[in-house]
C-alpha positions in Angstrom: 2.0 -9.5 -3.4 2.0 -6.6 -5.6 0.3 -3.2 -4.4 1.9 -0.7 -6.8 2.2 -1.6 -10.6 3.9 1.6 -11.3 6.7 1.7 -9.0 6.7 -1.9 -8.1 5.8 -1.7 -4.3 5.4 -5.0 -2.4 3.4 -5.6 0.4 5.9 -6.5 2.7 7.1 -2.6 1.9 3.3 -1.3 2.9 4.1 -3.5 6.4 7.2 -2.1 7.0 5.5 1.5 7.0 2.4 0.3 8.6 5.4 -0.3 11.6 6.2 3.0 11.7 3.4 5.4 10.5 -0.1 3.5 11.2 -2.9 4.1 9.1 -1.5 7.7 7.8 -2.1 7.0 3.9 -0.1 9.9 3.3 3.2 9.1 5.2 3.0 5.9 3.8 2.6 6.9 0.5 5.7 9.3 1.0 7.6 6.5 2.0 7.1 4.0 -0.2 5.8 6.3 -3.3 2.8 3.5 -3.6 -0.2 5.3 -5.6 2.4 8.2 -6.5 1.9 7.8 -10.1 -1.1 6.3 -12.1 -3.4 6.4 -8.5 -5.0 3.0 -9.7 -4.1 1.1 -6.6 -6.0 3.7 -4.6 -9.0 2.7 -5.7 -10.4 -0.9 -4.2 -11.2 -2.5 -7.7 -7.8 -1.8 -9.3 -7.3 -5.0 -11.6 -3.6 -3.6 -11.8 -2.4 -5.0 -8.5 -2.5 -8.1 -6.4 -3.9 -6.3 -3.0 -5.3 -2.6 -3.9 -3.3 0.4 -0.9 -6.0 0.9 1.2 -6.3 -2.8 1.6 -3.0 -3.6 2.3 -2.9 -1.1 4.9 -5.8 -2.8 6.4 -4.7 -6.3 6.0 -0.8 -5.0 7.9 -2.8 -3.7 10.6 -4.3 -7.0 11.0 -1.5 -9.1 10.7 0.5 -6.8 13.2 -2.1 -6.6 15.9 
């Protein structure tokens, strides 16, 4: 599931930093450079991406409990 067009981030990427850094957009962001770029998939209603950042951070918190 793709949550960064421009530099091809995955969602199983965003989960792996979820592990490690929470909900810290920021740290995440540095880690996985995810909305580094164009910024689309920060915004919900990006039609770029499969799952939008802020919604794949909330969908790995789910999934991880």
């Amino acid at each position: 599931m793709l949550v960064c067009d421009c530099n091809d981030v995955e969602f199983d990427a965003i989960k792996e930093a979820v592990k490690k850094h929470g909900d810290n957009l920021e740290a995440i962001m540095d880690e996985t450079e995810a909305g580094t770029v164009c910024e689309c998939c920060l915004e919900e209603d990006c039609d770029k991406v499969d799952l939008p950042l802020p919604l794949a951070i909330k969908k790995a918190l789910e999934e991880l409990g």
